[in-house]
N, C-alpha and C positions, 0 to 999 in steps of 0.2 A: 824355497818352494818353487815349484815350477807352473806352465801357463798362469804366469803371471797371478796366483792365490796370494802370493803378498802383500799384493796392492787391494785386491778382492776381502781379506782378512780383514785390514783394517777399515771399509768402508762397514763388514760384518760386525764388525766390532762396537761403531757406534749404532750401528742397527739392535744391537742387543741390549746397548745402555739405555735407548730409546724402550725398548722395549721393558726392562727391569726399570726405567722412571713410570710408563705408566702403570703397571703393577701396583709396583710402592703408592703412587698418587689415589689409586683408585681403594687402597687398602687402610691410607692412615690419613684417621682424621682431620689432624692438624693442618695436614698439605692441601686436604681437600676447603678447608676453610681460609685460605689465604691466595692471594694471587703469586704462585710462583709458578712459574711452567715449567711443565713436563720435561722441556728442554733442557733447565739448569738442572733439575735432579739428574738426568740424565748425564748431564756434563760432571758434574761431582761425584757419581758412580765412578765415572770413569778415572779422573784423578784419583781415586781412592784406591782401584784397582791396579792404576799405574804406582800407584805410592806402594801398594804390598808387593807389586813384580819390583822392581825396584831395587826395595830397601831390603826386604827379607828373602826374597830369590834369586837375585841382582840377574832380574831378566826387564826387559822395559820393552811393556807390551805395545802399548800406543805410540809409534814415529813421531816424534814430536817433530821432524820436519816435514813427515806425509802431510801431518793435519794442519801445515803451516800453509801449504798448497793448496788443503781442501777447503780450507777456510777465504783465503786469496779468491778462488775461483766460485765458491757459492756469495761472495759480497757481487759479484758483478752479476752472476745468474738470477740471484733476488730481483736485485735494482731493475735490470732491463725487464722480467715478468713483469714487476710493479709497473713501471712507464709503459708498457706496452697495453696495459688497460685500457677498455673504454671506457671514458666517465662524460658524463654529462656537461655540457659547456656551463661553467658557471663561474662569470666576475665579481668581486667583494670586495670590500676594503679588506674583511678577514682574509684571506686568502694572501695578498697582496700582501699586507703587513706581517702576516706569520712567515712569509718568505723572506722578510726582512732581517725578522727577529730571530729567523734560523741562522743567519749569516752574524750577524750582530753577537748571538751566544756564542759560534766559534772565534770570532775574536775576543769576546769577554775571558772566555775558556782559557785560550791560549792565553793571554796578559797574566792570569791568576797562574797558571799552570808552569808557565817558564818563571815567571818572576818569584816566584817560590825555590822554582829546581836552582834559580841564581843565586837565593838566599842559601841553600843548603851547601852548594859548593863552595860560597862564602865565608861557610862558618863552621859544621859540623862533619860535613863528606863531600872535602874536598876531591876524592875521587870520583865524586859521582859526576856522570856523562850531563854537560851542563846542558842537554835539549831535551833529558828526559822528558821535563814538565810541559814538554810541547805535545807529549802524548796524550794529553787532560784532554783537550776537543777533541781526539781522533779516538779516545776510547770510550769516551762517555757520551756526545753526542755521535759517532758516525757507529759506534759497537768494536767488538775483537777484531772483524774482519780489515774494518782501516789500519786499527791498532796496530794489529799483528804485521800487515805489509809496510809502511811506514818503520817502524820497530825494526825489522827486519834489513829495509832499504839501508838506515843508518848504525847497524850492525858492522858493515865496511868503515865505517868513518870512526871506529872505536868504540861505539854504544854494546858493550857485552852481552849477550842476550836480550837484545833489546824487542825483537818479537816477542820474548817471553814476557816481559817486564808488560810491554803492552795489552797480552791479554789480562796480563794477571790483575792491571786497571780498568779494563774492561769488564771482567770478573768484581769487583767491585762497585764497578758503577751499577750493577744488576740489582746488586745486593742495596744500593744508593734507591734504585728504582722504589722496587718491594718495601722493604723496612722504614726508607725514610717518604715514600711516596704516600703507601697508605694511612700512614698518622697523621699524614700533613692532609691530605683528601678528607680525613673526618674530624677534622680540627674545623677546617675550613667550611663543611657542611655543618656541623654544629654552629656557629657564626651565623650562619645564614637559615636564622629564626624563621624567617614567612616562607621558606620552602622546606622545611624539612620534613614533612613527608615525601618529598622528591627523593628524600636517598632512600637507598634500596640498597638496604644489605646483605643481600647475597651474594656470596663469592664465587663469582663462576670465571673458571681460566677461559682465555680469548685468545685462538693461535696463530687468528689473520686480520689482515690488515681491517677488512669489514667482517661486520655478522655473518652467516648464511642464507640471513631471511634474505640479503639487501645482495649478494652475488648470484648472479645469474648466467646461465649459455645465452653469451652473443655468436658462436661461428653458425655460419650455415655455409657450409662448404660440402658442397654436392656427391653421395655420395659413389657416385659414377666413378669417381678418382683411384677407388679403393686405398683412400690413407686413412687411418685415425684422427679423430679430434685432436689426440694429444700429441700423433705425430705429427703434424703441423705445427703446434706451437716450437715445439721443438726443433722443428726447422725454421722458424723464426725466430727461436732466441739463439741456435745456431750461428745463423747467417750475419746477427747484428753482433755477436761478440768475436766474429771473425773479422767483421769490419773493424771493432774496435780493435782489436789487435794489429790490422792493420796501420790503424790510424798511428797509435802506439809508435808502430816502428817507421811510420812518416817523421814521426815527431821527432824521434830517436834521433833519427839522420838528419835533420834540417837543425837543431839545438847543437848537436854535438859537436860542429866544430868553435864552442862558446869556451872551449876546456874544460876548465874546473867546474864554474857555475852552468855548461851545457849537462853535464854530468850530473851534476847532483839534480838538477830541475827536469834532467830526464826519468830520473831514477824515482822523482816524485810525481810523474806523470806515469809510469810504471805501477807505482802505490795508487793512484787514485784511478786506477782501471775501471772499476764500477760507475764513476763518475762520469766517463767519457762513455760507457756504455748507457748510459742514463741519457744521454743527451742521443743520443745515435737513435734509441729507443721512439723517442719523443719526436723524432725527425721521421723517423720510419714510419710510424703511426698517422704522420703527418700527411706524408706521401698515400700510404695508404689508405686515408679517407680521400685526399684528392681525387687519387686514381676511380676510386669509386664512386664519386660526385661526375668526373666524368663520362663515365661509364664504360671506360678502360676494361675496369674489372666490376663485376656482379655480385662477390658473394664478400663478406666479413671474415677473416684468416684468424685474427685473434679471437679468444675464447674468454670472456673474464671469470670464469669459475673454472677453468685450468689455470691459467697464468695463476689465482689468486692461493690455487693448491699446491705450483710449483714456486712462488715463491714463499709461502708461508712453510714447504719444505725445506726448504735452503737457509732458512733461516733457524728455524730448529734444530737441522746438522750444523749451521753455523756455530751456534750456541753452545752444542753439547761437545763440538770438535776443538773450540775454544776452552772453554775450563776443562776436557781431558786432558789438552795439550798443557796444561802451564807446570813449570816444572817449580820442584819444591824447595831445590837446591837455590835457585834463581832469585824465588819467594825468601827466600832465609836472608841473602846479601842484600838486597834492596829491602826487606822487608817497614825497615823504621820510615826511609824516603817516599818508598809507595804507599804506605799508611798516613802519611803526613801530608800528601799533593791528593789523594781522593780525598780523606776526610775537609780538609778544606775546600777541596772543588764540591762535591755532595754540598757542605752546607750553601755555599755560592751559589750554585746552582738553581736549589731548592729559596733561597730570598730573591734572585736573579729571577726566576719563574713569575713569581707571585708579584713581584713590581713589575714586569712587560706588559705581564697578562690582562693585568686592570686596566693600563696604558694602551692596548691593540685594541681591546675586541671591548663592545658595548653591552654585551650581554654573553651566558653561556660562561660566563668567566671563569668558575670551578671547572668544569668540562672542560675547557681550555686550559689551566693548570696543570689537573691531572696528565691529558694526554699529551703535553710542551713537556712536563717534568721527567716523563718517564720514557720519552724520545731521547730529550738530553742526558739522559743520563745511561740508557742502554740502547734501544732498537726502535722503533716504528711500530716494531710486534709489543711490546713494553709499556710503549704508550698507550695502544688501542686497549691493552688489559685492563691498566689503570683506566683509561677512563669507562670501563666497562665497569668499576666499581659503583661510577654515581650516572653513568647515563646506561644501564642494563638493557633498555632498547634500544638503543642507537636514535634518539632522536632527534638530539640534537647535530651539529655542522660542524662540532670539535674532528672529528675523523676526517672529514672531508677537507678542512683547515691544514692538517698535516701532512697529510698528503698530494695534494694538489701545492699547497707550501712551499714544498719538499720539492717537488718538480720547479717550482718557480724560480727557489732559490740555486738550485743547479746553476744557472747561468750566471748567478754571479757570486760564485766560491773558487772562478780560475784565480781572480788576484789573491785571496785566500792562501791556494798553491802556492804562486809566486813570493807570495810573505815568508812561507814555511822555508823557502830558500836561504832565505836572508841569513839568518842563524847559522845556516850550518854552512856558508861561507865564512861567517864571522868566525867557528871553531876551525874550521881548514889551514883557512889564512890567518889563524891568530890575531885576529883584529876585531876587541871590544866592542868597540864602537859599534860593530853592526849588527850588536843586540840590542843596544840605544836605539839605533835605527829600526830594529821589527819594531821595539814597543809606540815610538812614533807612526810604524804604517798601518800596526793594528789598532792604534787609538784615529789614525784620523778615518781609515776604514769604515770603523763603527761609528764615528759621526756621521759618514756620509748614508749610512743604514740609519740612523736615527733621526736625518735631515728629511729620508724619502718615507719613513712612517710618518714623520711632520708632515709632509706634502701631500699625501693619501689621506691621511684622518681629513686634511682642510679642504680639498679636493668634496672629497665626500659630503662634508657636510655642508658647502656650497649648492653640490646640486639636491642633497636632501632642503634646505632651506627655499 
């Protein structure tokens, strides 16, 4: 094809998946009575489509490395719209301790997730790549988008399709979310006798991070300038993902002469792009009220009812460009080992949830379950769903816990990074031992996440007393 309709096709492409999932949603009952979004039917459209070009046309319509790219680059686009929000100044022990217990499940994550993929190569598939099960946090708590780049990073290192393998667990944690969330959400309201006319059963899909009632236009940017609302943000989520790209290839160069281990820890600072632009976001935002505190500048640049439209788009293509992408050939060889590290991570997760939950937070605890459980196990979008099953107004602070969380715990998931190294030195340089060594830094990690939920709950209830 030429002027570039190639690249244009396939961005058309999930455009029409999107389009043929809300159809289908708006047409068949069953979809309409369940929390799945638009976005996974959409995504499974399109595998389905890819499976017929394929197998019976032997044409293969979806790039499954375009959408490896597109998925890469809408994880970091989301995150920064997210962070670049304005929200209301608000300190809690919840907030505090969910940023805890977001760090704390990637280390639980990861311990269940490798120490399984150990077992396996142990004993039944020996050939299988022994960091697979490192993919269990990066597919279930962070989505496809980690997944897939991560996956990908160690692809060089021998992991065969290992982008694929990763969404196709990601893909599963979705399905982890929906089927194993909503049982567990009306198990758990049933139990809780003196509120149960609190739940509210209606099932209404939720595609953003907050309701509509609760997003609002904050820019006031004069319109003398002649630019758009949205082309402003757009030159703010611009500007801060080229910083991070910068930053990126600071890091690049300053790691790199470490050899092997510069190498790999660059490569997973390459993977965690969105992360780096999370924090850039939150810096940016930062400067930017200053500036405007001092009266530098006069007007508000961010908008949170664009940013909350542009990332709850990115995440939607994210979704649907992930499960088009997973290939089935990929799905068949791993399929017993993938089926074996979710369905154990899923269960983990879902008793992992529900014993934090009781432990964080004093109240709201359902609402806290739900939208912890279906974060960890697919998106942030995932979560706000579920818990749109038992708070349908947003009234309660579960939302606002996840998010603001989410931001808190950024700052301390670099050593996180730094763990994820550890392993795949130990497979480089052939030396066991320092898979011994991750499980010792991810156990003592999560103690020290479980020492500072200690020290907040007591904190707290010091000056509540």
């Amino acid at each position: 094809m030429e002027q570039g309709w190639s690249v244009v096709f396939q961005i058309l492409l999930l455009g029409v998946m999107l389009g043929l999932g809300i159809v289908i949603k708006l047409n068949v009952k069953f979809l309409q009575k369940h929390l799945i979004p638009t976005s996974m039917i959409a995504g499974f459209i399109g595998l389905g489509v890819n499976i017929i070009g394929e197998y019976v046309f032997d044409y293969v319509i979806f790039d499954r490395n375009f959408l490896s790219q597109v998925i890469y680059h809408l994880m970091g686009i989301g995150f920064i719209s997210m962070a670049l929000k304005e929200r209301k100044k608000k300190q809690s022990k919840s907030i505090f301790n969910t940023g805890f217990a977001i760090i704390n499940t990637y280390a639980w994550q990861a311990i269940v997730g490798f120490g399984l993929s150990l077992i396996l190569v142990n004993t039944f598939f020996p050939d299988l790549f022994p960091l697979s099960g490192m993919l269990l946090p990066l597919s279930f708590a962070q989505g496809p988008g980690q997944a897939n780049n991560i996956g990908m990073t160690w692809e060089q290192y021998g992991f065969t399709d290992g982008g694929n393998v990763g969404l196709t667990l990601a893909t599963l944690g979705f399905l982890w979310a929906f089927f194993g969330g909503i049982p567990l959400i009306n198990y758990l309201t049933k139990k809780r006798t003196h509120e149960k006319n609190k739940f509210d059963a209606r099932k209404t899909e939720v595609t953003s991070i907050d309701s509509e009632s609760q997003v609002e236009h904050t820019i006031n940017v004069p319109k003398s300038i002649y630019v758009d609302d949205f082309t402003v943000q757009v030159a703010l989520i611009g500007v801060i993902y080229a910083v991070t790209y910068g930053l990126l290839l600071l890091l690049d160069y300053l790691v790199s002469p470490l050899g092997s281990f510069g190498k790999t820890l660059t490569d997973l600072f390459w993977g965690f792009n969105f992360l780096f632009g999370t924090l850039l976001a939150i810096l940016s935002k930062k400067i930017l009220n200053k500036l405007k505190d001092k009266k530098v500048i006069s007007v508000n640049y961010a908008d949170n009812y664009l940013l909350q439209k542009i990332s709850s788009g990115s995440f939607d293509l994210m979704i649907t460009a992930g499960i088009a992408a997973i290939s089935i050939s990929v799905l068949y060889d791993y399929l017993v080992p993938v089926l074996i590290i979710s369905t154990v991570g899923g269960l983990f997760t879902m008793v992992y949830t529900v014993f934090i939950a009781k432990r964080i937070y004093d109240d709201e605890i359902i609402e806290n379950i739900a939208c912890l459980y279906g974060m960890w196990t697919g998106t942030i979008t995932t979560g706000i769903a579920l818990l749109r099953e038992v708070d349908p107004t947003a009234k309660t602070s579960a939302a606002d816990n996840a998010v603001l969380g989410s931001g808190f715990a950024a700052a301390f998931a670099v050593p996180i990074m730094l763990i994820l190294n550890v392993p795949v030195q130990g497979y480089l340089q052939n030396k066991p031992w320092l898979y011994a060594l991750t499980f010792i830094l991810l156990l003592a990690y999560s103690a020290i996440m479980i020492a500072c939920i200690a020290f907040i709950n007591k904190k707290y209830k010091k000056n509540k007393d």
